[in-house]
N, C-alpha and C positions, 0 to 999 in steps of 0.2 A: 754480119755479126748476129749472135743468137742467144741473147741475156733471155732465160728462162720462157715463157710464152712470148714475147718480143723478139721479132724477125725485125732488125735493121737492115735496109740495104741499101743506106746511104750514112757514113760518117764520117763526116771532113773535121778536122778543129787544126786550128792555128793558136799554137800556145807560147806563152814565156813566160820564167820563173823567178823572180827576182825581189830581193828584200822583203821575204816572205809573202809578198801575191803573186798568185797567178791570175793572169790573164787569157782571157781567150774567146775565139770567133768560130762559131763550132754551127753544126746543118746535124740535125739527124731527121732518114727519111726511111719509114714503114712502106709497105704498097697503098694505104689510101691516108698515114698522116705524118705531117714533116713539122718539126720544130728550127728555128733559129734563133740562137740566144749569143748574145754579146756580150761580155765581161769581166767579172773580177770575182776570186775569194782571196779573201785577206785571212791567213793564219796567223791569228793573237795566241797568247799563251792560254788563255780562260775562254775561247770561246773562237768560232770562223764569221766569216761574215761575206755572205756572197752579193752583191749588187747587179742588178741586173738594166743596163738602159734600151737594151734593145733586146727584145723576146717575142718571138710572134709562134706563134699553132697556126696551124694549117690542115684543113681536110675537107673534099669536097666541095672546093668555092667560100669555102666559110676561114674567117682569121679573127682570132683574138689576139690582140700586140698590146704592148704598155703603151700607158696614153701617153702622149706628147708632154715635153718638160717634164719629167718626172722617171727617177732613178730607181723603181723598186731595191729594196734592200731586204735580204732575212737571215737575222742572227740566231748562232746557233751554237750551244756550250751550257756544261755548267747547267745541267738540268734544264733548261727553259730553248722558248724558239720564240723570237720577234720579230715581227712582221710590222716593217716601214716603209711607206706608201707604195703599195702594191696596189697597183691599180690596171686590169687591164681594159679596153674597150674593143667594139666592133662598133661602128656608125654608131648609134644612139643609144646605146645598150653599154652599160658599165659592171664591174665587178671590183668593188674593193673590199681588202682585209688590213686590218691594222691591229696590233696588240703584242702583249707578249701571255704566252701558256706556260705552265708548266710542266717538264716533262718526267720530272722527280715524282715521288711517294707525295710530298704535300703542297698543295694549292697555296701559292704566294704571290702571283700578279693579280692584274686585273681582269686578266681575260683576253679575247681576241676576239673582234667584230668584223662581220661578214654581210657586204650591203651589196645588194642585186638589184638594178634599177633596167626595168623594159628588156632583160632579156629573153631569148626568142628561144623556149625551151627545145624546137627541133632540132636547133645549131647545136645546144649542149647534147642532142642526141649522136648528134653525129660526130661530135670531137670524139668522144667517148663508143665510138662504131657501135652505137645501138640503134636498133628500130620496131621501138617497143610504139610508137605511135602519138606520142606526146606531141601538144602542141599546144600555142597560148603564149603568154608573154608573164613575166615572174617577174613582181617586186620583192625581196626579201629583205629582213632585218638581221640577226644573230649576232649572240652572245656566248662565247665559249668559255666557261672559266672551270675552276678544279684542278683535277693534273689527268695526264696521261691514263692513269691505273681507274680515276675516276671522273672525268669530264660532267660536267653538268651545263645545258644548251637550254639557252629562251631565246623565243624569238617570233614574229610576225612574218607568213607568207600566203601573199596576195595572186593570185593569176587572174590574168584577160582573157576573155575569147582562148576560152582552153579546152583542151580534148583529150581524150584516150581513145586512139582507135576512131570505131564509130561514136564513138558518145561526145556529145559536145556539151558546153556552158557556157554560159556569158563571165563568170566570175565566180570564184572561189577562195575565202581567206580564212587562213586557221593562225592561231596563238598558239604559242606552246612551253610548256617547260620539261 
């Protein structure tokens, strides 16, 4: 299957439709990255809402899954997207986002926060099939709020024992708005 620069060649899903969810147990696999995602969107009349308990990436040795007890959800309608406990992990390495944005002309939530705790920047190189050279370990903060048309981001990020390429550092942290 060949959704625009995306060469699938693996798509399996098992679905069922019933009292307005569907459900489903779905594999898609690239030549070097595979996704499997387990669950549900629910169509409400104002809004979907997809749940996700089982999700893992895959590429190269490397997997990021949703943590353990815990149902990622993100809502979506009605100008806005919320994000409830999305959290994924690798070993010691986390990524969570929570909040809700807006996706209308005017900023009316709170925002959506985006916390990075010890992860291993080459992993995110290689989800993302780059190999610009990054390496180090990222603590991050972020705060997204405004809307769509105009987003405004603050936020704290910190790196270990990081590098580009040849060039290394012990540490690097910027603020920003």
């Amino acid at each position: 299957v060949k959704a625009g620069a995306l060469q699938l060649n693996v798509v399996e899903a098992t679905t069922t439709f019933a009292e307005k969810t569907l459900e489903f147990d779905a594999r898609l696999k690239e030549e070097q990255r595979e996704v499997d995602a387990k669950g549900r969107v629910i169509f409400h009349p104002d809004h979907q809402e997809l749940h996700l308990p089982s999700l893992a990436l895959r590429t190269e040795g490397v997997e990021w899954k949703t943590a353990p007890g815990v149902e990622p959800t993100i809502k979506y309608g009605n100008d806005r997207i919320e994000f409830v406990n999305v959290k994924l992990v690798n070993a010691d390495q986390t990524l969570d986002v929570a909040g809700t944005f807006s996706l209308g002309d005017n900023p009316q939530f709170a925002g959506i926060e985006v916390h990075a705790k010890n992860v291993d920047i080459a992993q995110l190189e290689k989800l993302a099939l780059m190999n610009r050279g990054f390496s180090g370990r990222l603590d991050a903060d972020a705060r997204i709020t405004g809307s769509a048309k105009a987003p405004d981001v603050t936020g704290r990020v910190a790196v270990t024992n990081g590098g580009f390429q040849q060039f290394k550092y012990e540490s690097l942290t910027a603020d920003g708005t």
